[in-house]
mmCIF file of the N, C-alpha and C atoms, coordinates in Angstrom:
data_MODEL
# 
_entry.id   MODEL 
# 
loop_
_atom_site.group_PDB 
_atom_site.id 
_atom_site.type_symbol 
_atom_site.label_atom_id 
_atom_site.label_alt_id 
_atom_site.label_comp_id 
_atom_site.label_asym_id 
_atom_site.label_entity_id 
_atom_site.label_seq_id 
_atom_site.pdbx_PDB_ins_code 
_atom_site.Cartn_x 
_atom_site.Cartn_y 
_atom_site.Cartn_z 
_atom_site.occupancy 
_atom_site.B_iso_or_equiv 
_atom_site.pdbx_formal_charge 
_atom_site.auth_seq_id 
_atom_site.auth_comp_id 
_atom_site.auth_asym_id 
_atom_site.auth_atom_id 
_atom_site.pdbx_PDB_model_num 
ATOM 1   N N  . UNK A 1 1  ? -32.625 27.025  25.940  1.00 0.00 ? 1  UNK A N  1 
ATOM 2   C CA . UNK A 1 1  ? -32.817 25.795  25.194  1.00 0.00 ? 1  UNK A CA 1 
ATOM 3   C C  . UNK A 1 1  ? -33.274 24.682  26.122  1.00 0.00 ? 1  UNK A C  1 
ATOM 4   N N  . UNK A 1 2  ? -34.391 23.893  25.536  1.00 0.00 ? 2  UNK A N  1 
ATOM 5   C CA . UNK A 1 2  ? -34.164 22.772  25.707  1.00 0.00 ? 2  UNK A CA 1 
ATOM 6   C C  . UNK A 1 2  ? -33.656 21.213  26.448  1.00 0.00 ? 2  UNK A C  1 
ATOM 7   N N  . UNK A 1 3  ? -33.482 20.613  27.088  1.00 0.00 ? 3  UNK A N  1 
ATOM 8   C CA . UNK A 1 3  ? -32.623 19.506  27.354  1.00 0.00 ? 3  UNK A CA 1 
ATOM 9   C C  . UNK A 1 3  ? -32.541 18.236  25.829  1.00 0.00 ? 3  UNK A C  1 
ATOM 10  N N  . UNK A 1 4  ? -33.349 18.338  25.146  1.00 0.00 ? 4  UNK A N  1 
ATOM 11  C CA . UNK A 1 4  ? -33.373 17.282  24.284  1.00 0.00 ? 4  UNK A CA 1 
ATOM 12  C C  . UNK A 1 4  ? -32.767 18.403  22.574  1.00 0.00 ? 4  UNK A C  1 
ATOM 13  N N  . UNK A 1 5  ? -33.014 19.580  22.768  1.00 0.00 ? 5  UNK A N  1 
ATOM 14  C CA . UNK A 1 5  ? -32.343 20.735  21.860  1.00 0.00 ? 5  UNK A CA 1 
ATOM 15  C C  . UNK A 1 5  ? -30.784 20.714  21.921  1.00 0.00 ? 5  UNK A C  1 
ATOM 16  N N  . UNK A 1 6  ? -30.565 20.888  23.237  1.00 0.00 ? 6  UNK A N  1 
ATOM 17  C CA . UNK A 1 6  ? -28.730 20.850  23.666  1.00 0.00 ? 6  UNK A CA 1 
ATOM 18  C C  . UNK A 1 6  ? -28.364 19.556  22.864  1.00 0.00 ? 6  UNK A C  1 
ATOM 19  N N  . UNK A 1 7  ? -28.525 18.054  23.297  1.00 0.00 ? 7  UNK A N  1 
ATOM 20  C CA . UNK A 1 7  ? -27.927 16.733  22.906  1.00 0.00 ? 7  UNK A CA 1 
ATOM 21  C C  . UNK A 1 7  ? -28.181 17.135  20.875  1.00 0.00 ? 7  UNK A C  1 
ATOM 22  N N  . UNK A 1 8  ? -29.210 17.019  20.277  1.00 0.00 ? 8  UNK A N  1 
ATOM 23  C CA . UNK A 1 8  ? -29.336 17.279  19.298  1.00 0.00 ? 8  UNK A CA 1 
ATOM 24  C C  . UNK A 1 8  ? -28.420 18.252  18.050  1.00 0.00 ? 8  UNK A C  1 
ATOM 25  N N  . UNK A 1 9  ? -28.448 19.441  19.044  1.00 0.00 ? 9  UNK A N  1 
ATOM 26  C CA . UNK A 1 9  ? -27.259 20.193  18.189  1.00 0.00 ? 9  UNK A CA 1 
ATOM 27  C C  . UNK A 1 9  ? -26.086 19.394  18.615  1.00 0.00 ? 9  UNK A C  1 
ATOM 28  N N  . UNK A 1 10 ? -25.507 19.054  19.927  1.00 0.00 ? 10 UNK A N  1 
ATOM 29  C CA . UNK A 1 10 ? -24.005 18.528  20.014  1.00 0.00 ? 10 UNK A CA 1 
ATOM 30  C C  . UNK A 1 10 ? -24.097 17.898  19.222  1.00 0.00 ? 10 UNK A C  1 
ATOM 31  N N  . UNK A 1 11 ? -24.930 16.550  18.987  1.00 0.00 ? 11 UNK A N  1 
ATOM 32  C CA . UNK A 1 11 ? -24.866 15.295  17.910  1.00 0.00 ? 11 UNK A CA 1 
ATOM 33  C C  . UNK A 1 11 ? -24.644 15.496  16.573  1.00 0.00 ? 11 UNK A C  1 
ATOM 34  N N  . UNK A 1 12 ? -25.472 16.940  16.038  1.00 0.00 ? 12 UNK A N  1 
ATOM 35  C CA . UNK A 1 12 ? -25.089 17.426  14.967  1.00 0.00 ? 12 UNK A CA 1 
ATOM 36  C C  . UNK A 1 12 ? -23.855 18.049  14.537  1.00 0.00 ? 12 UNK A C  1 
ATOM 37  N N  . UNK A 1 13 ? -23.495 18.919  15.482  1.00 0.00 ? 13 UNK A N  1 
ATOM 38  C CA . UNK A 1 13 ? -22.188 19.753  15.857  1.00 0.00 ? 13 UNK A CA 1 
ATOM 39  C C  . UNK A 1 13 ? -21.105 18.332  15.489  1.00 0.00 ? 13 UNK A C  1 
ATOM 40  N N  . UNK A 1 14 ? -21.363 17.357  16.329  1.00 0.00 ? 14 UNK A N  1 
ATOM 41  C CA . UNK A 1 14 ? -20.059 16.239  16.018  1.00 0.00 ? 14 UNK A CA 1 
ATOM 42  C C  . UNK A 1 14 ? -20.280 15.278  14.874  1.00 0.00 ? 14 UNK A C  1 
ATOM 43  N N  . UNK A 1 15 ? -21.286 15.309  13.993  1.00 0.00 ? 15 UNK A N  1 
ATOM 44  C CA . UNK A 1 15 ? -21.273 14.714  12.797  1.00 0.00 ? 15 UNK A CA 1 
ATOM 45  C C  . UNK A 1 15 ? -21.120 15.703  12.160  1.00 0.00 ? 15 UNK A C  1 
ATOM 46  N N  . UNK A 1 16 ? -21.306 16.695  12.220  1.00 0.00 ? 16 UNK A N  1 
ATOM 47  C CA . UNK A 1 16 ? -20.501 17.348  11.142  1.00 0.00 ? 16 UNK A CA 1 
ATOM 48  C C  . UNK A 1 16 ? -19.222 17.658  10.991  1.00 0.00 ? 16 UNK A C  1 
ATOM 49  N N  . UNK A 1 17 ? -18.539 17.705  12.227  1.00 0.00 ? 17 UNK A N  1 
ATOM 50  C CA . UNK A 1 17 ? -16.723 17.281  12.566  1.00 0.00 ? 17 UNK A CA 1 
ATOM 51  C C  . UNK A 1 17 ? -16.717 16.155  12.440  1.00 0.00 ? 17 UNK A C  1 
ATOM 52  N N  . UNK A 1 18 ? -16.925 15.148  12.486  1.00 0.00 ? 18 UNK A N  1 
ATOM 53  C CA . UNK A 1 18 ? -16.591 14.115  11.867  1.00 0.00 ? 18 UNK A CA 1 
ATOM 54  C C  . UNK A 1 18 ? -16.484 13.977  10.424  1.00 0.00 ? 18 UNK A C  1 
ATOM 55  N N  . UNK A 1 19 ? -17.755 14.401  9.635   1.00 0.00 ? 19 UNK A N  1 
ATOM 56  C CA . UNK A 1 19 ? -17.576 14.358  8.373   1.00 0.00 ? 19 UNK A CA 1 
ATOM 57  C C  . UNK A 1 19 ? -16.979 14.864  7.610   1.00 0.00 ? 19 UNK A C  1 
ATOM 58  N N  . UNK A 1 20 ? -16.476 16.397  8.175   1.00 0.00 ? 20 UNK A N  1 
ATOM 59  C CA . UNK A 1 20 ? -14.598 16.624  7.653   1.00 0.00 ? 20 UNK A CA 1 
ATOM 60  C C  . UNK A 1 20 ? -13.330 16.029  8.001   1.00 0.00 ? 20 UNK A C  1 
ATOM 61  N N  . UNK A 1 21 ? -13.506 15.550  8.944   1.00 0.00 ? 21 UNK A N  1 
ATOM 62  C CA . UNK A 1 21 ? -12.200 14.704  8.994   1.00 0.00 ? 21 UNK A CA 1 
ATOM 63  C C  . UNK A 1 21 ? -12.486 13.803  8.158   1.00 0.00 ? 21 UNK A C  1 
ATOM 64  N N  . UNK A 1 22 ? -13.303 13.193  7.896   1.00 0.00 ? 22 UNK A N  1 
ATOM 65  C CA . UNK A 1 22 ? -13.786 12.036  7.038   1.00 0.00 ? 22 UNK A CA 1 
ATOM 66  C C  . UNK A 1 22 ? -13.107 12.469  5.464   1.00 0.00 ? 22 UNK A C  1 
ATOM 67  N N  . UNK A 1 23 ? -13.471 13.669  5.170   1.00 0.00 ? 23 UNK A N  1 
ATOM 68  C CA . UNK A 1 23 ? -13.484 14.411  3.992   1.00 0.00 ? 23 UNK A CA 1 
ATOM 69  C C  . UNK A 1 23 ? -11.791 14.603  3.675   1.00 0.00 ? 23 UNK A C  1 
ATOM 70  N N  . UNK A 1 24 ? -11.668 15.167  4.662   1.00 0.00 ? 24 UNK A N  1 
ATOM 71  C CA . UNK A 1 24 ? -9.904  15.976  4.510   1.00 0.00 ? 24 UNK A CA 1 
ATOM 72  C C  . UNK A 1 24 ? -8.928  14.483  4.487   1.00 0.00 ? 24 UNK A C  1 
ATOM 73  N N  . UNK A 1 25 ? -9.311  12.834  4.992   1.00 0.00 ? 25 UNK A N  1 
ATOM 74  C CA . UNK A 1 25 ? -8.837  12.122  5.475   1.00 0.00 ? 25 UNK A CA 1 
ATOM 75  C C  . UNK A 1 25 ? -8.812  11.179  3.532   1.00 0.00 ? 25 UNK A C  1 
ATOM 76  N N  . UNK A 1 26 ? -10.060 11.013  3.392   1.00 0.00 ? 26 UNK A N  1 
ATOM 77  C CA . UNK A 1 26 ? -10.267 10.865  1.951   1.00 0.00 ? 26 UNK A CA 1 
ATOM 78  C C  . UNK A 1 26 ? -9.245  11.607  0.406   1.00 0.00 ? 26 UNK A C  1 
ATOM 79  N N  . UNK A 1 27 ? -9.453  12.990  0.705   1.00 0.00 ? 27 UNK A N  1 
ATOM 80  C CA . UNK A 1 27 ? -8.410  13.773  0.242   1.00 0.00 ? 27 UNK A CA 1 
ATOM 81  C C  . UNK A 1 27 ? -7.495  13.483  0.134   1.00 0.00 ? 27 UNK A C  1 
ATOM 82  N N  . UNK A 1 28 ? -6.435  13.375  1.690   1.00 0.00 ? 28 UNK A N  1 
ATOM 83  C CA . UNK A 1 28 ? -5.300  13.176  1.424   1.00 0.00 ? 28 UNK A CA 1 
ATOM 84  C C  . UNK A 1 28 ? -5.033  11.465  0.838   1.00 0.00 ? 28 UNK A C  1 
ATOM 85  N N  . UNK A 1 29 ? -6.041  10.257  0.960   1.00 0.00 ? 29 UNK A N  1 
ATOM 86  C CA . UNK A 1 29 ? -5.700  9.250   0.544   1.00 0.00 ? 29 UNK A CA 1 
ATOM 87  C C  . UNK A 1 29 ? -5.547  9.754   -0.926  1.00 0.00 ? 29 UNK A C  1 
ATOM 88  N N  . UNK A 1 30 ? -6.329  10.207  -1.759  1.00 0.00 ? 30 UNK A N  1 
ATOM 89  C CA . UNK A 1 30 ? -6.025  10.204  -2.640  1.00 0.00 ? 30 UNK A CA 1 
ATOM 90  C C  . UNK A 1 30 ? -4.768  10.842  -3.521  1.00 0.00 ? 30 UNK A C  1 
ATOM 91  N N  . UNK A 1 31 ? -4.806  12.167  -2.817  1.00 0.00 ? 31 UNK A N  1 
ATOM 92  C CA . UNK A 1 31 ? -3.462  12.674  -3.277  1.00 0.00 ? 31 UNK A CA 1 
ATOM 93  C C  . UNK A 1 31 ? -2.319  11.861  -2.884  1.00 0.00 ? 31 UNK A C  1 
ATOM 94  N N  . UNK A 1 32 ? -2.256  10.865  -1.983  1.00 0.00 ? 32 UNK A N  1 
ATOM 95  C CA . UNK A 1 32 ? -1.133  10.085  -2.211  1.00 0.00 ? 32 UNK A CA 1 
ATOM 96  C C  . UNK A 1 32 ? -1.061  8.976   -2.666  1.00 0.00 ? 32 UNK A C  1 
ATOM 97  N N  . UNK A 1 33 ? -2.374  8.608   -3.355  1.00 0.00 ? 33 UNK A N  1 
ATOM 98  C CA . UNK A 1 33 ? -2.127  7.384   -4.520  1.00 0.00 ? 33 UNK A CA 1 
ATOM 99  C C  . UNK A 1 33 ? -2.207  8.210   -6.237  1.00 0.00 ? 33 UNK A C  1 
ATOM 100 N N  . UNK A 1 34 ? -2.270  9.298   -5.911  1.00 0.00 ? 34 UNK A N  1 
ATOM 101 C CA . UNK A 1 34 ? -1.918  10.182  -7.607  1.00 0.00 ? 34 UNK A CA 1 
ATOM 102 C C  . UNK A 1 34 ? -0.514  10.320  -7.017  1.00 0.00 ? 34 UNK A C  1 
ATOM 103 N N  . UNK A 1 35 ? -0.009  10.469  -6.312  1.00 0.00 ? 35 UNK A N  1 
ATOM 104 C CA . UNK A 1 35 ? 1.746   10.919  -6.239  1.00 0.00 ? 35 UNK A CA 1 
ATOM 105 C C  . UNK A 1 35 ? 1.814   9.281   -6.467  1.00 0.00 ? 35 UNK A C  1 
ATOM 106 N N  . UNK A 1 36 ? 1.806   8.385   -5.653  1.00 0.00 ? 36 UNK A N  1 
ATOM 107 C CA . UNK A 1 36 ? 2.218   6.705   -6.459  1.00 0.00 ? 36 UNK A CA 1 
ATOM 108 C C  . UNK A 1 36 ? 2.137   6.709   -7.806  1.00 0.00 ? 36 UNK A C  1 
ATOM 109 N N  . UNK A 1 37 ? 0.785   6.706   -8.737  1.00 0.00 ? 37 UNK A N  1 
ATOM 110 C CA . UNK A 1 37 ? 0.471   6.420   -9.721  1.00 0.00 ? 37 UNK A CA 1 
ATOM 111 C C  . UNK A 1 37 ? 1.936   7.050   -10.642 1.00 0.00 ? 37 UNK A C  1 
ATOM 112 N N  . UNK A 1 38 ? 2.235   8.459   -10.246 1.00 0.00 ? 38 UNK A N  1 
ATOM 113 C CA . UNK A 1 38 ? 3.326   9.492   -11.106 1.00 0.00 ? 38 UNK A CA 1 
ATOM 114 C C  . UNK A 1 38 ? 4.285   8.888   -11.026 1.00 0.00 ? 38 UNK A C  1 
ATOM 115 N N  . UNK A 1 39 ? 4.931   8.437   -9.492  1.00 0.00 ? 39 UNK A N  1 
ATOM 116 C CA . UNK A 1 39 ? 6.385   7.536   -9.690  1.00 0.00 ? 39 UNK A CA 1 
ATOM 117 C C  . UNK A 1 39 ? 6.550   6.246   -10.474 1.00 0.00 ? 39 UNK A C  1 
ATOM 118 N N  . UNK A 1 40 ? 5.520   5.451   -10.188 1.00 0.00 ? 40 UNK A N  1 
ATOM 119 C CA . UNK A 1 40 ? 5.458   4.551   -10.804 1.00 0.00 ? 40 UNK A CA 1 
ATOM 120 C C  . UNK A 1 40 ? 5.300   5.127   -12.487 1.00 0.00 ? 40 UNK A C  1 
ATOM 121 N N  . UNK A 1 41 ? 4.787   5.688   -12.895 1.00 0.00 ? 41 UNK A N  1 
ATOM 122 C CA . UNK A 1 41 ? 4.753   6.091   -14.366 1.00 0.00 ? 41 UNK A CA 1 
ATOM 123 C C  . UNK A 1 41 ? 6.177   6.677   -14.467 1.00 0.00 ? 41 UNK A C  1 
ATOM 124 N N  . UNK A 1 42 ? 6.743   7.647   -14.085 1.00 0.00 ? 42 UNK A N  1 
ATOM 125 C CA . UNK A 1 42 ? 7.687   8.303   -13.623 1.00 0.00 ? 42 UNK A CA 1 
ATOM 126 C C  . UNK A 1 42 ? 9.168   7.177   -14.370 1.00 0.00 ? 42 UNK A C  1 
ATOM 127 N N  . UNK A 1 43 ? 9.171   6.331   -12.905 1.00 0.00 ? 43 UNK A N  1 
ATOM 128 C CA . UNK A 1 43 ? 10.026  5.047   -13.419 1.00 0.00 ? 43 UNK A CA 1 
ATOM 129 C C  . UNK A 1 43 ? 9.908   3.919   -14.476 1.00 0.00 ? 43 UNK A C  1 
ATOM 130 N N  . UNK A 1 44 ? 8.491   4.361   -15.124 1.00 0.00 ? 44 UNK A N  1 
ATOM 131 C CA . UNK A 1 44 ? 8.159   3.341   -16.001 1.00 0.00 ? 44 UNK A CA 1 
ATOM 132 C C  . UNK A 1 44 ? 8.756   3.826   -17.506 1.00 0.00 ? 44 UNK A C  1 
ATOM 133 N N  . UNK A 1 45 ? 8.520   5.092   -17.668 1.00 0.00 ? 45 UNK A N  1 
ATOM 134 C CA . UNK A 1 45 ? 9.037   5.660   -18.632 1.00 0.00 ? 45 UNK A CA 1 
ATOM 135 C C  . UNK A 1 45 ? 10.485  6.019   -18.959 1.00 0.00 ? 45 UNK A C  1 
ATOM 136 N N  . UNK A 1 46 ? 11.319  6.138   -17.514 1.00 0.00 ? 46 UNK A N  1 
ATOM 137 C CA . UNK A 1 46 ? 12.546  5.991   -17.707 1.00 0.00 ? 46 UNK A CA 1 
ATOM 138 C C  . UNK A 1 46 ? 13.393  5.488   -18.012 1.00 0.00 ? 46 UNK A C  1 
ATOM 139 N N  . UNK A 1 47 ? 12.953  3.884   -17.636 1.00 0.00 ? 47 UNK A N  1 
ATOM 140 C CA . UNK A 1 47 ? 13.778  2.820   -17.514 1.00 0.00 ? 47 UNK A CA 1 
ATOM 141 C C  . UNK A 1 47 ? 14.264  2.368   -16.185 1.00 0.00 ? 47 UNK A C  1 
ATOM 142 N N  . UNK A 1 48 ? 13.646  3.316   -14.981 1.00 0.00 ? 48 UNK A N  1 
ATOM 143 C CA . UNK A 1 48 ? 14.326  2.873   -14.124 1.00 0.00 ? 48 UNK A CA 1 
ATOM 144 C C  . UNK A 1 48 ? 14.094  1.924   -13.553 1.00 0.00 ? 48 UNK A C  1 
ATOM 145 N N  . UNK A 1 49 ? 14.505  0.584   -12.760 1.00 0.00 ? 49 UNK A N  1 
ATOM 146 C CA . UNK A 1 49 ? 14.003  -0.410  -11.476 1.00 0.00 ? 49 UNK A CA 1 
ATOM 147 C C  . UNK A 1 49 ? 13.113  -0.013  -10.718 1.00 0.00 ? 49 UNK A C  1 
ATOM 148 N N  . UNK A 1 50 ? 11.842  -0.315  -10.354 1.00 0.00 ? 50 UNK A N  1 
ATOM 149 C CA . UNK A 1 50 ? 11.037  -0.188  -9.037  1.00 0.00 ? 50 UNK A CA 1 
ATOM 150 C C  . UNK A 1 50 ? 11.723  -0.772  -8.223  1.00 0.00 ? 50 UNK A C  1 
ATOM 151 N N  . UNK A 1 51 ? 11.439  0.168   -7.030  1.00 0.00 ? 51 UNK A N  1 
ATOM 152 C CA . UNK A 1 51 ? 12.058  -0.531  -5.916  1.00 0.00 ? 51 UNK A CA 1 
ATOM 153 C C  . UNK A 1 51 ? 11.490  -1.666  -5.522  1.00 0.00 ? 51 UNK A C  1 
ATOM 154 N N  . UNK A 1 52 ? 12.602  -2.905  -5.099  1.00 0.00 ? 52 UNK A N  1 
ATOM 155 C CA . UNK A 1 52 ? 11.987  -4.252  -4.425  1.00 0.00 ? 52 UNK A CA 1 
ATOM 156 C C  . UNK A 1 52 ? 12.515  -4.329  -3.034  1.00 0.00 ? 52 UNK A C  1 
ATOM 157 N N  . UNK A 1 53 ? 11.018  -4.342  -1.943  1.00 0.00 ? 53 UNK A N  1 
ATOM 158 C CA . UNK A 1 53 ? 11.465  -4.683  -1.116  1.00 0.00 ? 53 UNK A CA 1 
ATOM 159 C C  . UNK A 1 53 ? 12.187  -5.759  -0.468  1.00 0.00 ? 53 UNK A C  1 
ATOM 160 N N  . UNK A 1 54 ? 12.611  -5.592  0.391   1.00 0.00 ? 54 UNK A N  1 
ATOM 161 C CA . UNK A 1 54 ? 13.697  -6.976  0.984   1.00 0.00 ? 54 UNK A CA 1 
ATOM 162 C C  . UNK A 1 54 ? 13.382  -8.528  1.487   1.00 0.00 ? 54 UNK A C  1 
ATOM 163 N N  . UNK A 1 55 ? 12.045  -8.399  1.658   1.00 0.00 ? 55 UNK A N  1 
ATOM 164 C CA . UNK A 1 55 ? 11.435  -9.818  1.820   1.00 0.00 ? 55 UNK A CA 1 
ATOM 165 C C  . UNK A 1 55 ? 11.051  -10.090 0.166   1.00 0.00 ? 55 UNK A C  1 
ATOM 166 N N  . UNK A 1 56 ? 11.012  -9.780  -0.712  1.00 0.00 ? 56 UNK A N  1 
ATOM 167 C CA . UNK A 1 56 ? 11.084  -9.957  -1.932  1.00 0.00 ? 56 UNK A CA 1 
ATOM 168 C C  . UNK A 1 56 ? 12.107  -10.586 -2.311  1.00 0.00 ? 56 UNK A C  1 
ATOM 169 N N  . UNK A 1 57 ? 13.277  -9.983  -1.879  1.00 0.00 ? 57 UNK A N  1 
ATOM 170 C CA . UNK A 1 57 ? 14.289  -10.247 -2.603  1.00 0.00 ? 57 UNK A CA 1 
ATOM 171 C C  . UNK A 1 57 ? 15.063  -11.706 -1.765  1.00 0.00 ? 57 UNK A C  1 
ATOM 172 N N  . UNK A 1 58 ? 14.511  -12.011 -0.520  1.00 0.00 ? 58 UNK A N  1 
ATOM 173 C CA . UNK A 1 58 ? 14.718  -12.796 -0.431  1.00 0.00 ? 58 UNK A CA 1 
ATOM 174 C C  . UNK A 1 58 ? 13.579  -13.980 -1.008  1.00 0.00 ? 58 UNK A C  1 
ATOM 175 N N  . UNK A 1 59 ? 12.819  -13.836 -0.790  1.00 0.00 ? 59 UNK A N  1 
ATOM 176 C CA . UNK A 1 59 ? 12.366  -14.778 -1.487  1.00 0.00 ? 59 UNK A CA 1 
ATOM 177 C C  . UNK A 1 59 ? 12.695  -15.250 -2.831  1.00 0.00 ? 59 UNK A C  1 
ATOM 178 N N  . UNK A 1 60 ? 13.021  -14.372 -3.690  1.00 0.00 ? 60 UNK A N  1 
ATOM 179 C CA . UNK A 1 60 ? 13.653  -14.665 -5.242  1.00 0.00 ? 60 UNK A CA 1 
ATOM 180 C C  . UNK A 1 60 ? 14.708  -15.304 -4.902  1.00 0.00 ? 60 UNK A C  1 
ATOM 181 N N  . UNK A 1 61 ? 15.434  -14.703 -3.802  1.00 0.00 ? 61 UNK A N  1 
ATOM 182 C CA . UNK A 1 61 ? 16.582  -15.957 -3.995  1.00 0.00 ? 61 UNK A CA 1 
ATOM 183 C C  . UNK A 1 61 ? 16.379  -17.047 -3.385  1.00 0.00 ? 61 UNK A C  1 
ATOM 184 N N  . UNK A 1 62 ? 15.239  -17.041 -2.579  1.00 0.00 ? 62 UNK A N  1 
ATOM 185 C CA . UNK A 1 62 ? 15.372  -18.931 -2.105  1.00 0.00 ? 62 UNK A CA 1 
ATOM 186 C C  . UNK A 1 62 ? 14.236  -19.397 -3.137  1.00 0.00 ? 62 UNK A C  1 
ATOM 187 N N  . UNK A 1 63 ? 13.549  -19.264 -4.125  1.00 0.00 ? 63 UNK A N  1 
ATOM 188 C CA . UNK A 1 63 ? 13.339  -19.680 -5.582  1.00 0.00 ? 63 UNK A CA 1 
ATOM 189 C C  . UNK A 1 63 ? 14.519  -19.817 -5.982  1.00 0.00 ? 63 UNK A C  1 
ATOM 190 N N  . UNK A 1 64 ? 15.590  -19.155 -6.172  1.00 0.00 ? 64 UNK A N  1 
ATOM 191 C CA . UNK A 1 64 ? 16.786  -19.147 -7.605  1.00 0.00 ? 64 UNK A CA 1 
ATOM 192 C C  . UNK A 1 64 ? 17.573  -20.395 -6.460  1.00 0.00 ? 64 UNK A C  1 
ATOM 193 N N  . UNK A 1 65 ? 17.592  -20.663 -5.778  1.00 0.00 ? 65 UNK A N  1 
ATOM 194 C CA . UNK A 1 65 ? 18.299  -22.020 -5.294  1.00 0.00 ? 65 UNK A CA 1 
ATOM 195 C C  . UNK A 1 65 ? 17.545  -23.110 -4.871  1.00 0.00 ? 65 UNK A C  1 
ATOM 196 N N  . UNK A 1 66 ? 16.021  -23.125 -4.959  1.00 0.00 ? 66 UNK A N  1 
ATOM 197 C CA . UNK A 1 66 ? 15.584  -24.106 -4.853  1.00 0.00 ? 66 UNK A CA 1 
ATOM 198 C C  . UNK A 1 66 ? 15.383  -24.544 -6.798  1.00 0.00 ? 66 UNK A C  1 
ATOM 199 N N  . UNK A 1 67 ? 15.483  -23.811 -8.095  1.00 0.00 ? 67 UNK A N  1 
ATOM 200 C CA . UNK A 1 67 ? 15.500  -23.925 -9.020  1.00 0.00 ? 67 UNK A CA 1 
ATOM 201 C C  . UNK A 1 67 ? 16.610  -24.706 -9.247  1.00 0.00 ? 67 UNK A C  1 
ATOM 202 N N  . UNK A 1 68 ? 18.076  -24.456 -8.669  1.00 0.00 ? 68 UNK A N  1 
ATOM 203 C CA . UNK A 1 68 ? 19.342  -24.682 -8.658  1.00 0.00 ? 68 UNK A CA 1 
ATOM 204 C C  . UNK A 1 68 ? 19.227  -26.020 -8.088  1.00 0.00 ? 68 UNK A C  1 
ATOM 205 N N  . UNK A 1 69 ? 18.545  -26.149 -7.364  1.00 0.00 ? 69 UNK A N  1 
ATOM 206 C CA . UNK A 1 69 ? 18.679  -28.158 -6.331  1.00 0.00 ? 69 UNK A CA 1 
ATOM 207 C C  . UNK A 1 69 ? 17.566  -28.582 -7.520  1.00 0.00 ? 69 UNK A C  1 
ATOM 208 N N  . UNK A 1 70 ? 16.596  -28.281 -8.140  1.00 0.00 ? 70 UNK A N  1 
ATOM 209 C CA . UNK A 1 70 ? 15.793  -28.847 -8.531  1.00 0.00 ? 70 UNK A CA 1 
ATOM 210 C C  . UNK A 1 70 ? 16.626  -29.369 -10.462 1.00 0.00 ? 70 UNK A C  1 
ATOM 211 N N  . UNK A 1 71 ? 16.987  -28.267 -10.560 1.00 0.00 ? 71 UNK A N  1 
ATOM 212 C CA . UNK A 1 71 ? 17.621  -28.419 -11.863 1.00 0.00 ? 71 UNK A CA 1 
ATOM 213 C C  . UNK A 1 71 ? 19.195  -29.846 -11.690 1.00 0.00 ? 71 UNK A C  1 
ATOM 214 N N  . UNK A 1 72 ? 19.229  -29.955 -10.467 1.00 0.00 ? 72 UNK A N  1 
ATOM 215 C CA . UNK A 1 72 ? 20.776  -30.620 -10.225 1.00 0.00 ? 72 UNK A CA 1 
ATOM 216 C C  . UNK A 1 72 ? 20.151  -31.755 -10.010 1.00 0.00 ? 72 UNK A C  1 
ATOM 217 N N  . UNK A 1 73 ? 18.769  -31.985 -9.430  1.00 0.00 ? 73 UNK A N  1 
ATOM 218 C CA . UNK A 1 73 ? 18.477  -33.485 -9.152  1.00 0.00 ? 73 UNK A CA 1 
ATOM 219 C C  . UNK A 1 73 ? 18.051  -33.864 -10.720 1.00 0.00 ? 73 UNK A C  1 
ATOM 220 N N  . UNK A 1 74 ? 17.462  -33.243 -11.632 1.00 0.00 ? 74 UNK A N  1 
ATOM 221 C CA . UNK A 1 74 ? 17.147  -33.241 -12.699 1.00 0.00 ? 74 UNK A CA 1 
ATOM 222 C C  . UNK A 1 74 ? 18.476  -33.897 -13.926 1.00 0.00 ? 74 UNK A C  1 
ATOM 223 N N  . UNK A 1 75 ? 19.443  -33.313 -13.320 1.00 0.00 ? 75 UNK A N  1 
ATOM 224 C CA . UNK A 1 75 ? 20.758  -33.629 -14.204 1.00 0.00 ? 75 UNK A CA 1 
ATOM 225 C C  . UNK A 1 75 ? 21.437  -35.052 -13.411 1.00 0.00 ? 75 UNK A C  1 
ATOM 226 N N  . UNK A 1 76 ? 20.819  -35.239 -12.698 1.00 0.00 ? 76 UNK A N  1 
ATOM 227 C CA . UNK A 1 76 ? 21.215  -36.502 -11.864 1.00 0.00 ? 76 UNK A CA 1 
ATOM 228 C C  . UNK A 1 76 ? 22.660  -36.627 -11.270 1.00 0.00 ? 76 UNK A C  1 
ATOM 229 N N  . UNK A 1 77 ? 22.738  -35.224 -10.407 1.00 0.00 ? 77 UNK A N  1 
ATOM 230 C CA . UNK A 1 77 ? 24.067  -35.192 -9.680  1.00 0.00 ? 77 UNK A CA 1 
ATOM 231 C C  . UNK A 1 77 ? 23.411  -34.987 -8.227  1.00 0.00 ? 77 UNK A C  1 
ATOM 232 N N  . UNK A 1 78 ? 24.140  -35.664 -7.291  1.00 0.00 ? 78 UNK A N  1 
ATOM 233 C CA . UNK A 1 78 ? 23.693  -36.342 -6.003  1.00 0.00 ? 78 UNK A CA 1 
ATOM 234 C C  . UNK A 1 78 ? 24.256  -35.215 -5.556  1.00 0.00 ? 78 UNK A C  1 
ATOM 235 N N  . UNK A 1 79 ? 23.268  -34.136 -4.439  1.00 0.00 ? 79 UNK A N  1 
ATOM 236 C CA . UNK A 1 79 ? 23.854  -33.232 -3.606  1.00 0.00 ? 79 UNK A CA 1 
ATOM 237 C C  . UNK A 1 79 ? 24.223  -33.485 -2.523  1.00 0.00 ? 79 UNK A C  1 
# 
């Protein structure tokens, strides 16, 4: 072969490994947003709670006490 034959096939040789990892990488994204989509349906149909993460839940509660100071200045009691 070649010197400009050799680089050519490698280049090809590694885009085409690339483009299965590309492929197999795609794949698995998806199969794990169809496993999401199921839990979430899953828990939707049950009745159960989605899980809330913990910076969530704090935040709801510093809403539910800034509601609480806001509702108290509202009633006109001096905190």
């Amino acid at each position: 072969m070649t010197e400009p034959n050799i680089y050519i096939t490698l280049a090809l040789t590694s885009l085409a490994g690339l483009a299965m990892i590309v492929a197999a990488g795609l794949a698995g994204w998806r199969g794990w947003l169809s496993l999401r989509r199921m839990e979430l349906d899953h828990a939707h149909d049950t009745g159960m709670p989605v899980a809330v993460s913990t910076g969530a839940r704090i935040e709801i509660a510093d809403l539910k006490e800034r509601i609480k100071k806001l509702e108290a200045i509202a009633a006109g009691v001096d905190l």
